[in-house]
VEXDREN-2710 file (C-alpha; in Angstrom, 1 decimal):
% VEXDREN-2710
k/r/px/py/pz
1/UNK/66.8/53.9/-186.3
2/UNK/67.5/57.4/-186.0
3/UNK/69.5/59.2/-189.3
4/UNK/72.6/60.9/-189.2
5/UNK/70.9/64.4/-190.2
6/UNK/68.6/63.9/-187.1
7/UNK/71.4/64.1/-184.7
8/UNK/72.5/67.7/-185.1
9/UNK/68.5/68.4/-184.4
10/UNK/68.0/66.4/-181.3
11/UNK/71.5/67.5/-179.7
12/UNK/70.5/71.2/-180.4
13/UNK/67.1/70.4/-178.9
14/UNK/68.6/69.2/-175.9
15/UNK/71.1/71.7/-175.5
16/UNK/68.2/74.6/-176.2
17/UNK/66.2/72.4/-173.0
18/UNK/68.8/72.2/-170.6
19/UNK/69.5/76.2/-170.7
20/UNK/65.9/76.5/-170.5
21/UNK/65.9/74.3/-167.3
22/UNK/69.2/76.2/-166.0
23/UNK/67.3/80.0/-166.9
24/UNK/64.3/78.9/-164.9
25/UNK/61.8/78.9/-167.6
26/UNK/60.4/75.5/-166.6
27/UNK/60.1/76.7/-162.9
28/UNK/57.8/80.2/-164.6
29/UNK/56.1/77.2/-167.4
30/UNK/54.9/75.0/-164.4
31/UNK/53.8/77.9/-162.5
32/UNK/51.7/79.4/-165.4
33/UNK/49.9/76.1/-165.4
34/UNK/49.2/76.2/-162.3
35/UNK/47.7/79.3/-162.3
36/UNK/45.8/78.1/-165.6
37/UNK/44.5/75.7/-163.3
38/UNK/45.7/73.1/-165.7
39/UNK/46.2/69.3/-166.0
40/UNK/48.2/68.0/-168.9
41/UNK/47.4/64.8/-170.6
42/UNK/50.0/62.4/-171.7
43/UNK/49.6/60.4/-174.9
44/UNK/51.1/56.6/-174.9
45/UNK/51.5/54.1/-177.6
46/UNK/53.7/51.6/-177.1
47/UNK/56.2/50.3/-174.2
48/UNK/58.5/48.0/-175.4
49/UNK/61.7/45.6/-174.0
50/UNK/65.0/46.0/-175.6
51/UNK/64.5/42.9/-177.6
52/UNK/60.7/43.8/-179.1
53/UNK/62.2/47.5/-180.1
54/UNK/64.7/46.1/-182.6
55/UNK/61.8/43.9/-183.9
56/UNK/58.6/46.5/-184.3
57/UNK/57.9/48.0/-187.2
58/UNK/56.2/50.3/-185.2
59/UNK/57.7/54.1/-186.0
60/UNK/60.6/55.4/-183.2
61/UNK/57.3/58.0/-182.5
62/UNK/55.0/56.0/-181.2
63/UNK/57.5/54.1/-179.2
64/UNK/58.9/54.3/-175.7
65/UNK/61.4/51.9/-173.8
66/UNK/60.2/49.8/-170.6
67/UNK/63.4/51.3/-168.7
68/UNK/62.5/54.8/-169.3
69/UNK/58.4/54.3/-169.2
70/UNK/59.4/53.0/-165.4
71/UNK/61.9/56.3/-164.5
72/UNK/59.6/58.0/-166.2
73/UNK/56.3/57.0/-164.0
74/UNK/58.9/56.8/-160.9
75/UNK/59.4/60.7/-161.6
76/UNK/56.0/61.5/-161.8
77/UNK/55.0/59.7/-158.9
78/UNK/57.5/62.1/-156.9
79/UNK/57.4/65.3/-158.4
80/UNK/53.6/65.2/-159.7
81/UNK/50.0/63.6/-158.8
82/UNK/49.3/61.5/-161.2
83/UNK/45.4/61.7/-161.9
84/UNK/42.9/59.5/-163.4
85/UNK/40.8/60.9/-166.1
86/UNK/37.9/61.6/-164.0
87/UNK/39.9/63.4/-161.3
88/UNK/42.0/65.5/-163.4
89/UNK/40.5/68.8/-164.4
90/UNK/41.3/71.1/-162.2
91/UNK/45.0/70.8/-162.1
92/UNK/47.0/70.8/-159.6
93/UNK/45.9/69.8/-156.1
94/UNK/48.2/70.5/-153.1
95/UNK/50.7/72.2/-155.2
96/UNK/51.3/69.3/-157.5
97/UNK/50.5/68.7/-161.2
98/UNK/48.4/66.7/-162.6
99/UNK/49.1/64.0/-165.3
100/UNK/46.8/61.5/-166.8
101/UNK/48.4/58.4/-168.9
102/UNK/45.9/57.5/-171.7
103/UNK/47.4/55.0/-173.7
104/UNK/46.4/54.7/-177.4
105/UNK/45.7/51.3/-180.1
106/UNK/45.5/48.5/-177.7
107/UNK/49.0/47.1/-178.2
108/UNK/49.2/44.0/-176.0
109/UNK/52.7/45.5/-174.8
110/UNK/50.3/47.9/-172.8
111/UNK/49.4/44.6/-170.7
112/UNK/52.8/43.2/-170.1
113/UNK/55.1/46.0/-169.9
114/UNK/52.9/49.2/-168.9
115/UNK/50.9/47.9/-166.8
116/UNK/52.8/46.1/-164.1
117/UNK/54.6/49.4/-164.2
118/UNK/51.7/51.4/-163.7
119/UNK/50.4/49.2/-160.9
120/UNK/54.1/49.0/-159.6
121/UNK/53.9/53.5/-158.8
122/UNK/49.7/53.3/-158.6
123/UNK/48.7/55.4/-161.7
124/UNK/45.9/55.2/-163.1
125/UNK/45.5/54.4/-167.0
126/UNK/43.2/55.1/-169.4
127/UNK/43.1/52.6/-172.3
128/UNK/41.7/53.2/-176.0
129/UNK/41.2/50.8/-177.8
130/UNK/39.5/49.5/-181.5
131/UNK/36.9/46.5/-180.9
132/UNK/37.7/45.3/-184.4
133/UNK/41.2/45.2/-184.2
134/UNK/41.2/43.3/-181.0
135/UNK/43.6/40.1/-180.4
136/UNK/45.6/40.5/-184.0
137/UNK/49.1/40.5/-185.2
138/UNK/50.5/43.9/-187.3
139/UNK/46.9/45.1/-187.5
140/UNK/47.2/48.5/-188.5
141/UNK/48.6/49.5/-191.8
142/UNK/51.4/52.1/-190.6
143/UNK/53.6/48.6/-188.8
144/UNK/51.8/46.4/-192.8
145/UNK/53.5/49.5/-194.7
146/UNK/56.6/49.9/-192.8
147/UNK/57.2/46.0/-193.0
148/UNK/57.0/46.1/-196.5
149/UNK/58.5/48.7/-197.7
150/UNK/61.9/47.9/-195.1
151/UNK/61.7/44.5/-196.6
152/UNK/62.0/46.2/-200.0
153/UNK/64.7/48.2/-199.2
154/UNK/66.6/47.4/-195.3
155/UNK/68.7/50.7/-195.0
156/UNK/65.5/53.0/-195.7
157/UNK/65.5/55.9/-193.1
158/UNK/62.1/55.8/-190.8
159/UNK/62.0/59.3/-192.1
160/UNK/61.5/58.5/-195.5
161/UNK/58.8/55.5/-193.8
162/UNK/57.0/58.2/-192.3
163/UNK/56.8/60.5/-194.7
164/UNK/54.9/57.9/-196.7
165/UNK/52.7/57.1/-194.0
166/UNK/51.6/60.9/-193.7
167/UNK/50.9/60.8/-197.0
168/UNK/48.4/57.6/-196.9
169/UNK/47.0/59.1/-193.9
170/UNK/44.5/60.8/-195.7
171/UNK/44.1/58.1/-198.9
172/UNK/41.0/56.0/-198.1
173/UNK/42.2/52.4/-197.2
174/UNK/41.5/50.6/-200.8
175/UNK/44.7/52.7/-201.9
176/UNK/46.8/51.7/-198.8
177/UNK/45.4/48.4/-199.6
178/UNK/46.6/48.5/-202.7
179/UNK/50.2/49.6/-201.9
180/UNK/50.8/47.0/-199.4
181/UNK/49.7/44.1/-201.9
182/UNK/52.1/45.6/-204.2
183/UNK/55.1/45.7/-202.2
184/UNK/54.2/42.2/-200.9
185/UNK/53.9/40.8/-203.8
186/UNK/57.3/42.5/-205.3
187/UNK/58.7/41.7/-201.6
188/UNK/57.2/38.1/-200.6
189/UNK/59.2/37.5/-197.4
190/UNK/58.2/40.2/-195.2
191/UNK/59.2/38.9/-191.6
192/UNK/56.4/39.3/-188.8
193/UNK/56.6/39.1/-185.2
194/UNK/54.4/38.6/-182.5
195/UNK/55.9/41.9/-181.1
196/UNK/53.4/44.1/-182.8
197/UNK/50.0/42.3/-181.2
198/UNK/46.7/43.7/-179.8
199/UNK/45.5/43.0/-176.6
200/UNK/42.5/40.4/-176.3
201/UNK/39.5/40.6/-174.5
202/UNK/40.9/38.5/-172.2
203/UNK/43.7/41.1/-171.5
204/UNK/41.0/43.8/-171.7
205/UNK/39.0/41.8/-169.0
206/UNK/42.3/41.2/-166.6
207/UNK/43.1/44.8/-167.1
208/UNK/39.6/46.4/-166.3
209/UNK/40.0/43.9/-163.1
210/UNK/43.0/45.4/-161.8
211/UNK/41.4/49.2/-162.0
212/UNK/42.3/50.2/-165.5
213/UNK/39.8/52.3/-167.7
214/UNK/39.0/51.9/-171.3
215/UNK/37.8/54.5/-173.8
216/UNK/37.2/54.1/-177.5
217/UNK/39.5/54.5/-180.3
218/UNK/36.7/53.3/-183.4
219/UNK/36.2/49.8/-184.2
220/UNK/39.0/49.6/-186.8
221/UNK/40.9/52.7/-186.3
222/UNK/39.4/54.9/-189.5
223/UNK/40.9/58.2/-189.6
224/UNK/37.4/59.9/-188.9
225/UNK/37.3/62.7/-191.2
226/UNK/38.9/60.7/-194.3
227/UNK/35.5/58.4/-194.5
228/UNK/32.0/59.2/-195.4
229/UNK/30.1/60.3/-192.4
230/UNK/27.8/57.3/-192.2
231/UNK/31.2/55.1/-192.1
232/UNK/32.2/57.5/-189.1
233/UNK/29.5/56.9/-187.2
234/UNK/29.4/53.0/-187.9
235/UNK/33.1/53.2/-186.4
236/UNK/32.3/54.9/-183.0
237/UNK/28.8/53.3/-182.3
238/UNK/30.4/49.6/-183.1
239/UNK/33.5/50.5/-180.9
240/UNK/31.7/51.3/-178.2
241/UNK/28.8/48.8/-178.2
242/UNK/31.6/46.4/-178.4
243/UNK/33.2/47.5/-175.5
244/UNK/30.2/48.0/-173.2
245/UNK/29.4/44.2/-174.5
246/UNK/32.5/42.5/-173.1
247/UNK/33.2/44.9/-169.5
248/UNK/29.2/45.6/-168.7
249/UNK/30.2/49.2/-168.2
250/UNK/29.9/52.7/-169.6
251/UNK/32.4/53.7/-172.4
252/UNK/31.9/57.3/-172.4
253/UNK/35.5/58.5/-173.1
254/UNK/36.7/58.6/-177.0
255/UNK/40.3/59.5/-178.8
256/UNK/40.3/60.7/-182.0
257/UNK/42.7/58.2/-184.4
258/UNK/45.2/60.3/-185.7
259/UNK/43.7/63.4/-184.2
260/UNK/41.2/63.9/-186.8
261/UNK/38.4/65.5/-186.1
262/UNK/35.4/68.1/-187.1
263/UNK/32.8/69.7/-185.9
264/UNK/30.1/67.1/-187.6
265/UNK/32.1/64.4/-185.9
266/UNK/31.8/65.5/-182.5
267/UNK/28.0/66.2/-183.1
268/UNK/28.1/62.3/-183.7
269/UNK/29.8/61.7/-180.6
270/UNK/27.4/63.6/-178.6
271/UNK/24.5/61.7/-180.1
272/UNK/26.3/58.2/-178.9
273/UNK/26.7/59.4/-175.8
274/UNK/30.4/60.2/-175.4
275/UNK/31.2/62.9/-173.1
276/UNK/34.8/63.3/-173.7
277/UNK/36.8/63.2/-176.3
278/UNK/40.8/63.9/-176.6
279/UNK/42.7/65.1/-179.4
280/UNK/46.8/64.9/-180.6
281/UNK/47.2/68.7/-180.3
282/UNK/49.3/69.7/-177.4
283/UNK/48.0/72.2/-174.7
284/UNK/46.5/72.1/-171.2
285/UNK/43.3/70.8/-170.1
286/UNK/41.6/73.7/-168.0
287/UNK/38.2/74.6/-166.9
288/UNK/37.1/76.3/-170.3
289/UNK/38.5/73.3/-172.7
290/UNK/35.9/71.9/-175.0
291/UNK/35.3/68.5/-173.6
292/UNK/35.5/66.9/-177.1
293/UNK/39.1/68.6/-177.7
294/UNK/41.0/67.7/-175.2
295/UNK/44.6/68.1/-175.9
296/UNK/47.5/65.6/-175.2
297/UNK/51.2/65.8/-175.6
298/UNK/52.4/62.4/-177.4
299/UNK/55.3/61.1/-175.7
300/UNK/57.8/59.0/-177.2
301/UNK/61.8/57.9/-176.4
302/UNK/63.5/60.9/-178.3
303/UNK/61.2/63.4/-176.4
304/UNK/62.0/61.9/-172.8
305/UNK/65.5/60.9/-173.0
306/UNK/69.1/62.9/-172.5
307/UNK/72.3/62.6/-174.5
308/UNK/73.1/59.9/-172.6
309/UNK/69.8/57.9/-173.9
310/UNK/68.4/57.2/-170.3
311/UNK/65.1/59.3/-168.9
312/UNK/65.8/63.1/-168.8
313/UNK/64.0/65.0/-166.1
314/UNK/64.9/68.2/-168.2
315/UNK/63.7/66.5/-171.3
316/UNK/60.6/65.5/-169.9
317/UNK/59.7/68.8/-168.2
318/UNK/60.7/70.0/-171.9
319/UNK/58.5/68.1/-174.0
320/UNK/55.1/68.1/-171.3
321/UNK/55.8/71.8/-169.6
322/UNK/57.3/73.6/-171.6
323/UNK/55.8/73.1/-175.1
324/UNK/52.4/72.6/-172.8
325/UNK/52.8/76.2/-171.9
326/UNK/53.7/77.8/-175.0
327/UNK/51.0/76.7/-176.8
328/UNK/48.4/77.9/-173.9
329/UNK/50.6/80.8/-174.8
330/UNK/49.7/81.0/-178.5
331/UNK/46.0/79.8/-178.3
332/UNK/45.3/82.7/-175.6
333/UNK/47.0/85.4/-178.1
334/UNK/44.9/84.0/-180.9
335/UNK/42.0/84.6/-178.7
336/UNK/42.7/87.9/-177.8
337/UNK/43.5/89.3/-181.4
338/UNK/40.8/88.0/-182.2
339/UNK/38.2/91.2/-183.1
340/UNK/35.4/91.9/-181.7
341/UNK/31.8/91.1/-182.8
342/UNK/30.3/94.3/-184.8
343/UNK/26.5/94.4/-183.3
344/UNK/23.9/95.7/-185.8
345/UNK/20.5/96.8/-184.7
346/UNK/18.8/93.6/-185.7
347/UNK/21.6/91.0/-184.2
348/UNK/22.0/93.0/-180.8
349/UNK/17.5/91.9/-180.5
END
């Protein structure tokens, strides 16, 4: 549900795109990342029918409609080249873009709505998923807590949801723990629904059948740098093993829950062999990224979607060109103020 006091934002947003679209700046955005050499990777959660979005307790951020994830991919598949993982670096190729759908949690919607979509346009997928959180109902705590605390009180504002959810974010889970028991047991009845499931292994196997790639996303989605290192390591060796266990194959690509990360945890990665890794921060992946900081740009229905609430091509260029570019922009002005290294006699030896 989207509040009143968002409205004013996201019409101004959309009004601040469009007369970017009509000055050219996407034409001179899409260019520059060209040049860059760049691909941009997309970040998916959840596709959901009409009937499954007014059921999730999943947040409105991590959400997308089937309707527009379909005009979406139909777009892409005619204005863009949409690239597997292992083929995007580089950028564009004939003139075109590249985009790469990576798909986050494992949310059984991925199977039955994405997918036939996907297959339907021929674009490859990248799926990361948690081994330990395979095949449940309302797994995650984000969906436990924003059960609970809508059962507690119906006209509460997803704002004021995820505000509380940031806030847990970095809590270690006995806390969260501790939270949802309370609400649950002030709040007995909290309705769930089979809308918020996990894929099985059975899924996992159909989907690795039909060409679709899985990466790791931890074995129970632990927000990597909240937890003890040993307990971060635990997470990404057990998600992986599990994963090469059931499909026989290499898992070599990882995704950050959360976007969380540090320089001892990608030394951890390294040492379990991973050889990517991809991050929430938005930005361009070109020739000189750090392979274990790859940057996505999340997508979501308010970022894709016009006034009108159907798929915007202006919004979408908005949301994966535009704010792609600008922060190429930033990080290269960064680098360049950046001062130089002073050079003593005994550090220029």
């Amino acid at each position: 549900m989207t509040s009143v006091l968002q409205r004013p934002r996201a019409v101004m947003q959309q009004l601040w795109a469009y007369l970017l679209q009509a000055s050219g700046c996407f034409w001179w955005a899409k260019r520059q990342l060209r040049r860059r050499g760049a691909a941009v990777v997309l970040t998916f959660h959840r596709v959901l029918n009409d009937a499954d979005m007014l059921r999730t307790c999943s947040l409105p951020c991590i959400v997308v409609r089937e309707q527009t994830f379909a005009k979406l991919a139909a777009h892409v598949t005619r204005e863009y080249r949409a690239a597997d993982l292992r083929q995007a670096r580089g950028g564009a190729a004939g003139g075109k873009l590249a985009l790469s759908f990576t798909f986050d949690d494992g949310w059984k919607d991925t199977y039955l709505n994405a997918m036939p979509v996907a297959s339907r346009y021929q674009i490859p997928l990248t799926v990361f998923i948690c081994s330990g959180l395979i095949g449940r109902d309302s797994p995650f705590w984000p969906e436990q807590i924003a059960a609970a605390m809508r059962s507690a009180s119906p006209r509460i504002a997803d704002e004021e949801i995820e505000r509380v959810i940031e806030t847990l974010k970095m809590q270690n889970s006995a806390k969260r723990g501790k939270l949802i028991t309370e609400l649950s047991a002030t709040h007995p009845h909290i309705e769930r629904n089979n809308s918020d499931r996990t894929l099985s292994w059975i899924d996992v196997l159909e989907m690795d059948a039909a060409g679709i790639k899985f990466g790791c996303h931890t074995h129970t989605h632990q927000i990597l740098t909240a937890v003890p290192l040993d307990t971060a390591r635990l997470e990404i060796r057990e998600g992986r093993r599990a994963i090469e266990a059931v499909l026989h194959k290499s898992c070599e690509h990882f995704a950050y829950p959360n976007g969380n990360s540090s320089h001892q945890i990608q030394q951890v990665l390294t040492e379990e062999g991973f050889t990517a890794a991809f991050t929430t921060e938005i930005g361009g992946w070109t020739h000189d990224t750090d392979m274990l900081a790859i940057p996505r740009v999340n997508i979501c229905e308010a970022n894709v979607t016009g006034p009108a609430g159907g798929f915007s091509r202006t919004m979408f260029q908005y949301t994966v060109f535009w704010k792609t570019w600008r922060a190429m922009r930033s990080e290269r002005r960064v680098l360049l103020q950046r001062p130089e290294p002073v050079l003593t006699e005994a550090s220029s030896l």
